[in-house]
C-alpha positions as CSV (number, residue, x, y, z in Angstrom):
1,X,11.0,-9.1,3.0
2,X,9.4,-5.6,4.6
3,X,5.8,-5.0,3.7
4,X,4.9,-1.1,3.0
5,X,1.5,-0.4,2.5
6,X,0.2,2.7,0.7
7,X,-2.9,4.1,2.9
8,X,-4.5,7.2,3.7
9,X,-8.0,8.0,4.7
10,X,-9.1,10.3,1.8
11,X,-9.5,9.8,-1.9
12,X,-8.0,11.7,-4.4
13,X,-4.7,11.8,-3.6
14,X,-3.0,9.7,-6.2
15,X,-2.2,6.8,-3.9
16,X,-2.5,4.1,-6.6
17,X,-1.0,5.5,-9.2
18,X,1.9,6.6,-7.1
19,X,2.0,2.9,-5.5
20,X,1.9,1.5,-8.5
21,X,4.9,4.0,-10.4
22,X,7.3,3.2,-7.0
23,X,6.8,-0.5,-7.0
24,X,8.2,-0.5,-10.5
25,X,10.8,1.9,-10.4
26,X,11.8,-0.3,-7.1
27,X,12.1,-3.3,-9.5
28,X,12.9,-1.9,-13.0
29,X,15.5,0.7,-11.6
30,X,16.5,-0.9,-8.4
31,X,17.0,-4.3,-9.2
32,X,14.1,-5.2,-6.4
33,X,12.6,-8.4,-5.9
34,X,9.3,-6.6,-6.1
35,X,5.3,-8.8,-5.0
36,X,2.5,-6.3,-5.3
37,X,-1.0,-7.0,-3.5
38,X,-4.2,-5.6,-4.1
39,X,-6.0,-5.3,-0.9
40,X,-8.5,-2.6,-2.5
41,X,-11.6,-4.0,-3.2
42,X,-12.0,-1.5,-6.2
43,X,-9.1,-3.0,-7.9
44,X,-7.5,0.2,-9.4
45,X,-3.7,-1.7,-8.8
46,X,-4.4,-4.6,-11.1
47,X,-6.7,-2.7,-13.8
48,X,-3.6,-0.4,-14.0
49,X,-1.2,-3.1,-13.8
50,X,-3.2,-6.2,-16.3
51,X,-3.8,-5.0,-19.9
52,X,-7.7,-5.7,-20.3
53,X,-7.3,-8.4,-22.9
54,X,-5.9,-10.7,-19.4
55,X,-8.8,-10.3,-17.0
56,X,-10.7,-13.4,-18.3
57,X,-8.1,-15.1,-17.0
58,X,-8.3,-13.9,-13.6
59,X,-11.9,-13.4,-13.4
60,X,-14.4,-15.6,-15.5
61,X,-14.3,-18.7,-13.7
62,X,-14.5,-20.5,-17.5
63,X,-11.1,-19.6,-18.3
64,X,-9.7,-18.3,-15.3
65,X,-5.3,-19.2,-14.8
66,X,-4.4,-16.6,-12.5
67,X,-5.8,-16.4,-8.4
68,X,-6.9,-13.2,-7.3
69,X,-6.9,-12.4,-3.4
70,X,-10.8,-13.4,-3.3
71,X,-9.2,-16.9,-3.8
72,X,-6.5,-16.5,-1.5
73,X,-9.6,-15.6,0.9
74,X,-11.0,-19.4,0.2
75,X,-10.3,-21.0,2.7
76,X,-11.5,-18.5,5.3
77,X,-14.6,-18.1,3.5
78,X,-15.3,-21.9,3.9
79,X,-14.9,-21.7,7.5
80,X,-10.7,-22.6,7.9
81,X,-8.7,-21.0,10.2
82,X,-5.8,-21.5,8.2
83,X,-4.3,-19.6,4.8
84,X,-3.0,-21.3,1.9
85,X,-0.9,-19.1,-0.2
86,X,0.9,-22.6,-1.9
87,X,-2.4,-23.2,-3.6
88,X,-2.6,-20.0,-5.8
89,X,-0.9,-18.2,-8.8
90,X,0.8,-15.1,-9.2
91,X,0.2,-12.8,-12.0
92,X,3.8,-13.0,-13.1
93,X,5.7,-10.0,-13.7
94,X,6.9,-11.6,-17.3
95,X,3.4,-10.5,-18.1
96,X,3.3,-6.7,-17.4
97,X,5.0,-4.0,-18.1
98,X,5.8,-3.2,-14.2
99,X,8.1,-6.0,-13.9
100,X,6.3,-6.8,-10.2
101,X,4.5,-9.9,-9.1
102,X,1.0,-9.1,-8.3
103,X,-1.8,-10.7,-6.3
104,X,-4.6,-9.4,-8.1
105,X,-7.3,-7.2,-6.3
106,X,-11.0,-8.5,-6.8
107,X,-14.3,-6.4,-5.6
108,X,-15.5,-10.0,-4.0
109,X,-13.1,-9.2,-1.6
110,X,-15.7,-7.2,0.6
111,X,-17.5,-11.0,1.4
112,X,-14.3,-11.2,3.6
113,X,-15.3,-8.2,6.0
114,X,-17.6,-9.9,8.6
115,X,-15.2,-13.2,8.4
116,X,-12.0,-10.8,9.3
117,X,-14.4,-8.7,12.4
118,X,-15.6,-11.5,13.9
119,X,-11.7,-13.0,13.7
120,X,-10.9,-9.5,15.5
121,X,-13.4,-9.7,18.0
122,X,-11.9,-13.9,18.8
123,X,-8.4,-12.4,18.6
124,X,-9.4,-9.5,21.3
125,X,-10.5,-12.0,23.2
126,X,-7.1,-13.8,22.8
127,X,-8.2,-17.1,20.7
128,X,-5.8,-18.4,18.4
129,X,-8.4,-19.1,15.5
130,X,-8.7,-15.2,15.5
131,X,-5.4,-14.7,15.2
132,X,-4.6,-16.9,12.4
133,X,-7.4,-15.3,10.3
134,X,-6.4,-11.7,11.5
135,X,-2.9,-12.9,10.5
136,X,-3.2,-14.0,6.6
137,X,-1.1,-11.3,5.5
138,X,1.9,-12.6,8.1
139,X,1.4,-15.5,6.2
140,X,1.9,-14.4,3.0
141,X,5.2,-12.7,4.1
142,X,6.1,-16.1,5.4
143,X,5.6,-18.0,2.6
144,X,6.8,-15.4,0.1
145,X,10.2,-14.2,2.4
146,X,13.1,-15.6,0.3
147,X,11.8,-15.2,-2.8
148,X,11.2,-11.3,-2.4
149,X,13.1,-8.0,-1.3
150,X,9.5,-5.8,-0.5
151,X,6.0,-6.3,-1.1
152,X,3.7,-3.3,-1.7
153,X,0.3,-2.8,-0.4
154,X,-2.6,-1.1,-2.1
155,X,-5.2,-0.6,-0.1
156,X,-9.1,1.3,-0.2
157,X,-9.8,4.6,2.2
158,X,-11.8,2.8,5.1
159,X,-10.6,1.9,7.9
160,X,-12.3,-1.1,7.5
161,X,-11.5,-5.0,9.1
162,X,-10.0,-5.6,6.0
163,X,-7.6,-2.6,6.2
164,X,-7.2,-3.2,9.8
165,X,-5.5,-6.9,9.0
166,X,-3.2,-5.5,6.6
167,X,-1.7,-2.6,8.5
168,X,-1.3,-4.4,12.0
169,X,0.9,-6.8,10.0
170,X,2.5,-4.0,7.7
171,X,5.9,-2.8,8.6
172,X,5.8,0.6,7.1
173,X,2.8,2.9,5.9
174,X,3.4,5.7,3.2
175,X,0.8,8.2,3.0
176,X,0.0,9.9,0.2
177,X,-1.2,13.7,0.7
178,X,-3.5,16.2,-1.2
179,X,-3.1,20.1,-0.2
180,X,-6.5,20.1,0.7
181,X,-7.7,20.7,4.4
182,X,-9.6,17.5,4.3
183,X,-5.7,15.9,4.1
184,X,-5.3,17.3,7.2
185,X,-8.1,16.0,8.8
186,X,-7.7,12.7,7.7
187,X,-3.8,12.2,9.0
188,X,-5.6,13.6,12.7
189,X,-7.8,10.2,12.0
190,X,-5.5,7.6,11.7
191,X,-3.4,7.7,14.0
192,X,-6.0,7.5,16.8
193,X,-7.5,4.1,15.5
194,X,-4.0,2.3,14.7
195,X,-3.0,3.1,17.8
196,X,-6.5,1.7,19.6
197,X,-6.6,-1.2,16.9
198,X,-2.7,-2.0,18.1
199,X,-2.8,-1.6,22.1
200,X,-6.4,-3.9,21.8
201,X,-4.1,-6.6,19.3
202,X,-1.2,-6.7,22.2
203,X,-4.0,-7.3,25.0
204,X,-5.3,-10.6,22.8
205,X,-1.5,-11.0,22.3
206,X,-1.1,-11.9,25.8
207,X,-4.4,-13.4,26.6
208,X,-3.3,-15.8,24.0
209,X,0.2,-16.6,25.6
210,X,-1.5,-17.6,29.0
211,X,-3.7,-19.7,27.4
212,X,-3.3,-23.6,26.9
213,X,-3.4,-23.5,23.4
214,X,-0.8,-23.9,21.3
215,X,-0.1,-20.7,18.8
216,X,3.9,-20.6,18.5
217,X,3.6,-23.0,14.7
218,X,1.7,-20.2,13.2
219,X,2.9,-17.0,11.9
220,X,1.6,-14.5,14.2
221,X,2.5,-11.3,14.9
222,X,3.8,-11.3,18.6
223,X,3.8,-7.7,19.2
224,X,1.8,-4.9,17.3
225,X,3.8,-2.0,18.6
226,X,6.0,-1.6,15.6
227,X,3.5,-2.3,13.2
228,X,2.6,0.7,10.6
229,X,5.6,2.5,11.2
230,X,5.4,5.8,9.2
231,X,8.3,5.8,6.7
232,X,7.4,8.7,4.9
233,X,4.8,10.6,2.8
234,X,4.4,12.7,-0.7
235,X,2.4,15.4,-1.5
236,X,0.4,15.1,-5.1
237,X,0.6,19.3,-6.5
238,X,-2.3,21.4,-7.4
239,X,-3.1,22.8,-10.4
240,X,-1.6,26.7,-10.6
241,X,-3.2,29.3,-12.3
242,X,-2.6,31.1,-15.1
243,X,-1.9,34.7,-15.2
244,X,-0.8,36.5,-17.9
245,X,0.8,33.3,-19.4
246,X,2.6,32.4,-15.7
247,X,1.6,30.2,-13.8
248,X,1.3,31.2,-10.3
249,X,1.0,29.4,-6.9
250,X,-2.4,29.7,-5.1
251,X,-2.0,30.9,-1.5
252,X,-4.6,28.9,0.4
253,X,-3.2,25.5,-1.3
254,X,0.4,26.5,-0.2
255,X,-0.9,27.6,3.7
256,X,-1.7,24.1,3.5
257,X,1.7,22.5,2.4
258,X,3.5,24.3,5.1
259,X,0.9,23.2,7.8
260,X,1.5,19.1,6.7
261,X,4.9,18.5,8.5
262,X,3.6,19.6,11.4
263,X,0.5,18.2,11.4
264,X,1.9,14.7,10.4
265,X,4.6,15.2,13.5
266,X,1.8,16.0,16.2
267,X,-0.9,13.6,14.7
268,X,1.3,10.4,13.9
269,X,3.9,11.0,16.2
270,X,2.8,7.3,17.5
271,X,4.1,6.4,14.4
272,X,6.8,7.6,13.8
273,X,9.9,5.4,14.2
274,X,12.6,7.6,16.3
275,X,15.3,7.7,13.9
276,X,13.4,9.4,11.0
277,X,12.9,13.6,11.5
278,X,10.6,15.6,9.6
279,X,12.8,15.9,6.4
280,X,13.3,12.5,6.3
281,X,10.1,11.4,6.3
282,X,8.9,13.8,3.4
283,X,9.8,11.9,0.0
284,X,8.9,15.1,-1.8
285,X,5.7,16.5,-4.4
286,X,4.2,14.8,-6.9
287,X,3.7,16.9,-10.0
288,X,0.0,16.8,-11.1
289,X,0.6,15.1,-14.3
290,X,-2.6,15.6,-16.9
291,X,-3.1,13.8,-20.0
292,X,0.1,11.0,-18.8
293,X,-2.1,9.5,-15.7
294,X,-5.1,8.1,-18.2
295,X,-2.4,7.5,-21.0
296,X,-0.1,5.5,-18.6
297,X,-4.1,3.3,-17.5
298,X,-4.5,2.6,-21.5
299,X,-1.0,1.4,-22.1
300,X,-1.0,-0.9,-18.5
301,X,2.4,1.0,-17.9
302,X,4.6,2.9,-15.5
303,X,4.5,6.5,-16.5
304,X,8.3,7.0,-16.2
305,X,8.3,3.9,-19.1
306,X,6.0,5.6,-21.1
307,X,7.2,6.2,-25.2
308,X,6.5,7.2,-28.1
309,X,4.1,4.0,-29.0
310,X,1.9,4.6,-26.1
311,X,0.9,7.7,-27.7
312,X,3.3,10.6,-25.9
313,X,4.3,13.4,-28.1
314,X,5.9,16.8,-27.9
315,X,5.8,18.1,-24.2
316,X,5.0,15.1,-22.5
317,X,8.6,13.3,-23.3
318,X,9.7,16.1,-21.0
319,X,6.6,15.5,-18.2
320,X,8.2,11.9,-18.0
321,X,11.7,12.3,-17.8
322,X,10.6,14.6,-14.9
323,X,8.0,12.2,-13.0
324,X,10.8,9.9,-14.0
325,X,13.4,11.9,-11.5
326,X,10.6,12.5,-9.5
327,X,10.2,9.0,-9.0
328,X,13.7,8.4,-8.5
329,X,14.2,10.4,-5.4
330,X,11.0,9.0,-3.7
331,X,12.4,5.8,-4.2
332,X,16.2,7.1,-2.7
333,X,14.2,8.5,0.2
334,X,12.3,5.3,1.0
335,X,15.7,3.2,0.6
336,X,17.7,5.6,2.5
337,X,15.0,5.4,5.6
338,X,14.6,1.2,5.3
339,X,18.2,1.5,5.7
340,X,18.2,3.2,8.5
341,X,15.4,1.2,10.0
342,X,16.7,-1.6,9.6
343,X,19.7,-1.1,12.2
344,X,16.5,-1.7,14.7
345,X,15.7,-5.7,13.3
């Protein structure tokens, strides 16, 4: 199982709802074992993915049947070094329209920050009790390996402890991109901090190994390097004008397009695995897609499986066959370059 997580550094640029639209075109299209986690503490995967009438039963405690990640997070929070993924229950994907399995997001989930930087901090230092707690996603892959093809990450903007966990044990990152400048400036940012976060993960790495503790039952992640690996990113479309009933492209938002492949090969050329170039690691544009985003939310559904009883009607059967194809060679893309990756494992 390969973990890809969606992240960038900037709102607005349709990362959950193009996370959400690949994870089940992966599974309904693809015949993917698909597990989706919420790592954002905002929860937009699982209010997107869990029709409304189902959140009692992962969130009042009264009636609760389904874990959320704060769960997952129990044991940590009680003081355990260890992570129990055996204990807890999936939101199945008989359940939702995605067809995924999904660990539910939950906005307790901040609680976990100070747990996960003082685990950082232990881990730096090359303890092993920091490393199992910095490791709970590694641990989740573990447990879940045979029983899945990919799991998909959702995660918030910061590049917080939390976020930190999940993409130092994340084998790819796709980055979703506005045409903005502040795009830009945010692809110059992360690269610089994964690559400090991973070079100061290797040093507690080998701390650990000449230590006399015992580390090699627990699934930690040995070497960092590799971690994040850049496997592509999409660029969600502006809004044209209208002049004179045509729509026409606005020059300062397409000055910007054409500056992105560079800037993502100079900024994250750290990581960027050596056997993806430029065009292969651009999955394409996203279509800005109106009325269908807030329709596809109401219904709980992918928008390329939206119909007629979700409340489409005249021109928007059209917009979804499009995202629909849209979709499809995103997903072609991102098989295409795991394929080629995986020559390297």
């Amino acid at each position: 199982m390969k973990i890809i997580t969606f992240f960038n550094n900037k709102g607005g640029v349709g990362k959950t709802t193009l996370g959400v639209n690949i994870a089940a075109y992966f599974s309904i299209e693809l015949n993917k074992k698909v597990l989706v986690l919420d790592g954002d503490p905002q929860a937009n995967t699982t209010q997107m993915m869990v029709p409304e009438e189902d959140w009692q039963s992962l969130y009042d405690e009264e009636c609760k049947s389904i874990h959320t990640l704060h769960d997952y997070f129990t044991p940590l929070l009680q003081g355990e070094p260890g992570f129990q993924p055996e204990r807890f229950t999936l939101f199945s994907k008989e359940n939702n329209r995605f067809k995924v399995d999904l660990i539910p997001g939950d906005p307790r989930i901040s609680v976990i920050e100070d747990i996960l930087s003082e685990a950082w901090n232990k881990s730096s230092s090359g303890k092993i009790e920091g490393f199992r707690k910095s490791n709970w996603l590694n641990i989740i892959k573990e447990y879940y390996k045979d029983e899945y093809d990919v799991m998909f990450v959702d995660v918030g903007l910061s590049l917080s402890a939390l976020n930190r966990s999940i993409l130092l044990n994340s084998d790819y990152i796709i980055t979703p991109m506005g045409s903005d400048i502040f795009s830009l400036m945010a692809i110059k940012n992360i690269s610089s901090w994964i690559v400090g976060w991973k070079e100061e993960y290797n040093n507690g790495v080998v701390m650990m190994t000449k230590g006399t503790a015992p580390y090699s039952d627990f699934p930690i992640n040995m070497n960092a390097t590799t971690s994040s690996s850049l496997i592509g990113y999409a660029i969600q479309q502006y809004i044209t004008r209208t002049i004179k009933n045509e729509r026409r492209p606005i020059k300062h938002y397409e000055t910007i397009i054409k500056e992105i492949p560079q800037v993502i090969d100079n900024s994250l050329k750290s990581l960027i695995p050596d056997k993806l170039n430029s065009d292969m690691l651009n999955l394409g544009s996203v279509p800005y897609l109106y009325s269908l985003v807030p329709l596809a939310q109401t219904s709980n559904t992918p928008i390329f499986e939206l119909k007629g009883s979700d409340g489409i009607a005249g021109v928007q059967y059209s917009h979804v066959e499009n995202y629909k194809l849209v979709i499809e060679s995103i997903c072609k893309k991102i098989t295409d370059n795991m394929e080629v990756l995986s020559n390297d494992d």
